[in-house]
N, C-alpha and C positions, 0 to 999 in steps of 0.2 A: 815203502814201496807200494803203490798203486798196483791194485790187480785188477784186470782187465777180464771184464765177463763176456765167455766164449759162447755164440750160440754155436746147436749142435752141426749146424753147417762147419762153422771158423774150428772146432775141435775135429770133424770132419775132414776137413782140409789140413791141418796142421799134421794130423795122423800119416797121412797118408805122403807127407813129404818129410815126415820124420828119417827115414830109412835115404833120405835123397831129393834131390832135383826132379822137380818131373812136370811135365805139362798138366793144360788144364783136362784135355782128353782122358789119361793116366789120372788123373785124380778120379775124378767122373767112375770109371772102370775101377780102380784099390776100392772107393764107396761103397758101389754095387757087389761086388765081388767079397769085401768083409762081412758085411749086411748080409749075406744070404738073398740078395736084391730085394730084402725091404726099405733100402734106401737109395732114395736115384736123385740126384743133383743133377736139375737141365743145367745148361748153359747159363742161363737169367740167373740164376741162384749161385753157381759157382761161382763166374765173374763177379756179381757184388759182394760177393763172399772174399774173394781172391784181391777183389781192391779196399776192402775194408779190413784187412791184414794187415795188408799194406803201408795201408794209412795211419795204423795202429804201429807197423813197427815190427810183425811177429814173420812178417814176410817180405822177401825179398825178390826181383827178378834175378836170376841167374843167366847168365853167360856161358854155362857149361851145357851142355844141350849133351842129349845122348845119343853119341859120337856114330852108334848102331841105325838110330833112325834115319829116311831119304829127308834130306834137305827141303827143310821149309820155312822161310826167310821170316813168316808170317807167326809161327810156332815161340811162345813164349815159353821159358821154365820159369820157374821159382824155388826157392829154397827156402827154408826155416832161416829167420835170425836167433843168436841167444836168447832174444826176449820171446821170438818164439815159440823154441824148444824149452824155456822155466814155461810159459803157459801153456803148451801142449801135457808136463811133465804133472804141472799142477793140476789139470782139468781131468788126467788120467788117475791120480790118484785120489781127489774128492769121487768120482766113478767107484773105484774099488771099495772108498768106503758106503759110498753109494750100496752098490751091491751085497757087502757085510750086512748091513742092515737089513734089505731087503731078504737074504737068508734067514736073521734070522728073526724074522718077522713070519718066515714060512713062506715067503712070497715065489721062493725057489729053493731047489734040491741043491 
């Protein structure tokens, strides 16, 4: 199996449509919002980010839109593919050990 190296944008995004479908706005917004808004993906960033998923495999357009929001014809979703939930899955847990380490290294409480 080829594994496929996430910049923190593509783990970014993969996060944030783990839980669902969701536009590129909602991405942008889960980012800022988990981050404590140290992290802000304009546009420029997210789209190359969202079609280099894509391209990859880990991402999909979706067709299910959410049913609550006003109609906007222009409004893309996306969703996780399996290959993108093992790379979200895997990217999240090299992190965890990421952060063991960096505990105990002292680096955090």
């Amino acid at each position: 199996m080829v594994s496929i190296m996430l910049t923190a944008a593509g783990f970014h995004v993969l996060l944030a449509l783990a839980s669902g479908s969701g536009h590129g706005y909602a991405v942008m917004r889960f980012v800022e919002e988990v981050s404590g808004g140290a992290v802000r993906l304009g546009p420029g960033t997210l789209y190359r980010t969202i079609n280099r998923l894509v391209a990859d495999g880990l991402v999909e357009e979706s067709y299910e839109g959410d049913p609550e929001a006003p109609h906007d014809a222009r409004r893309r979703y996306y969703k996780l593919t399996v290959a993108g939930e093992r790379a979200a899955r895997d990217e999240a847990q090299l992190m965890a050990r990421m952060v063991t380490a960096a505990r105990e290294a002292g680096l955090i409480a």
